[in-house]
C-alpha positions in Angstrom: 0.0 0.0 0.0 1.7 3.5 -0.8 2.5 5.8 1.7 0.6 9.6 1.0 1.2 11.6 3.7 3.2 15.2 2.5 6.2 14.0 4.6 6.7 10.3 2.9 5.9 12.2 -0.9 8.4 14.9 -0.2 10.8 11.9 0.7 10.2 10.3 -2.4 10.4 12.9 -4.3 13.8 14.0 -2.8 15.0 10.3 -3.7 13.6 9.8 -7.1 16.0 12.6 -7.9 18.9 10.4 -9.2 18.5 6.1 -10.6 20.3 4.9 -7.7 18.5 6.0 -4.4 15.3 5.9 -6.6 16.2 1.8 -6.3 17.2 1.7 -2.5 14.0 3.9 -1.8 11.8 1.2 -3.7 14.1 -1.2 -2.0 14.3 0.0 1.7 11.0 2.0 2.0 7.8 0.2 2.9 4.9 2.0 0.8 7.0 3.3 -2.0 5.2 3.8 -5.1 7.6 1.0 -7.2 6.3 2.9 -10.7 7.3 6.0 -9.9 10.7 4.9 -8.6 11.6 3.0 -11.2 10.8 5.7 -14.0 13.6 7.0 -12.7 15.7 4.0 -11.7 15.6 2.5 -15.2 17.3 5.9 -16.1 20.8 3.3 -15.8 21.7 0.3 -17.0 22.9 -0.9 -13.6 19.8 0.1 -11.5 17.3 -1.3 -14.0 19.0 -4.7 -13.8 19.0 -4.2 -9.9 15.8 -2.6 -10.0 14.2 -6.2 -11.2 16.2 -8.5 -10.0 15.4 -6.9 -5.7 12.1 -5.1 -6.5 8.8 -7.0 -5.9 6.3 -5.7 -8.6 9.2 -4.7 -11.2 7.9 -4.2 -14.3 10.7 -6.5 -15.6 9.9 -5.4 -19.4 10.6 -2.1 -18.6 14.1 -3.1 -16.7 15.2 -5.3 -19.7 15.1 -2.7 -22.4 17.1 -0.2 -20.4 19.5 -3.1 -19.0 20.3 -4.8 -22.4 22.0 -1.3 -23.4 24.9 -2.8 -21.8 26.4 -6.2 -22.7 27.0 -7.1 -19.1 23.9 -6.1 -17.7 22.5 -8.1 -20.3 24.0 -10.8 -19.7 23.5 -10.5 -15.6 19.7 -10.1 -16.4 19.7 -13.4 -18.2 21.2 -14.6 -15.3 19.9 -13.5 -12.1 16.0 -12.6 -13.2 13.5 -15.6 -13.6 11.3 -14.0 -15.8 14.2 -12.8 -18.6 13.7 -12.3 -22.1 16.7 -14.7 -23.3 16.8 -14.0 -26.8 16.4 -10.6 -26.4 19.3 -10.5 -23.7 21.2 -12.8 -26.1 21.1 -9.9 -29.1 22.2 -7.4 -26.5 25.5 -9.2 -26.2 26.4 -10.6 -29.6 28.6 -6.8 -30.4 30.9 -7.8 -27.6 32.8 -11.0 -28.3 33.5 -11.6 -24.4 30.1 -11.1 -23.3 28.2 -13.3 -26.0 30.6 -16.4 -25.7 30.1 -15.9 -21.4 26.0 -16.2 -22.8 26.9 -19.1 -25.0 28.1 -20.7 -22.3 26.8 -19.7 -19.1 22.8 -19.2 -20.0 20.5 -22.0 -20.2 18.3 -21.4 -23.2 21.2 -19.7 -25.1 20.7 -20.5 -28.5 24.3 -21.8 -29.3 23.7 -21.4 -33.4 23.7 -17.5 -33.0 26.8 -17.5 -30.7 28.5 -19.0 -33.3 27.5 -16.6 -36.1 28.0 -13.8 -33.9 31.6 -14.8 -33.2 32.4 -15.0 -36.6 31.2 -11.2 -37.0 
């Protein structure tokens, strides 16, 4: 249930300033409102992967797309969160040699025939 009084919202408000206390707020603070912190949260590559992986009611679409700009957040959200988009994760890596072979062989459900090409690119 979200917290309304002027105090809390001032709070929030003070947090939701920068990606990373935007997550611990979420995080830390019972009756957050989890949309409005992670609007700004999944400002970063870093905190949207956090941002799903600790954050009950994550919309984990949302933290994908911001966290597959980087090939090892991409690779750490195929990872670590249950309800990943593999393929999509997958893509995000294939333009860094180190990160898609790491896939290849670390993420169940990596499909093995796109390594391959990839590595060849």
């Amino acid at each position: 249930m979200k917290n309304t009084s002027k105090e809390f919202l001032a709070e929030q408000e003070e947090a939701c300033k920068a990606c990373y206390t935007a997550y611990l707020f979420a995080k830390d603070i019972k009756g957050a409102d989890i949309e409005k912190c992670q609007e700004v949260a999944c400002k970063d590559c870093y905190t949207a992967y956090l941002f799903a992986k600790d954050i009950k009611g994550a919309d984990i679409v949302k933290c994908q797309e911001l966290a597959c700009k980087d090939h090892c957040y991409a690779y750490c959200f195929a990872k670590d969160i249950k309800d990943a988009n593999i393929e999509y994760c997958q893509k995000a890596t294939c333009k860094d040699s180190y990160w898609a072979k790491r896939f290849a062989e670390d993420i169940s459900g990596a499909d093995q025939k796109k390594y391959k090409i990839y590595s060849l690119l």
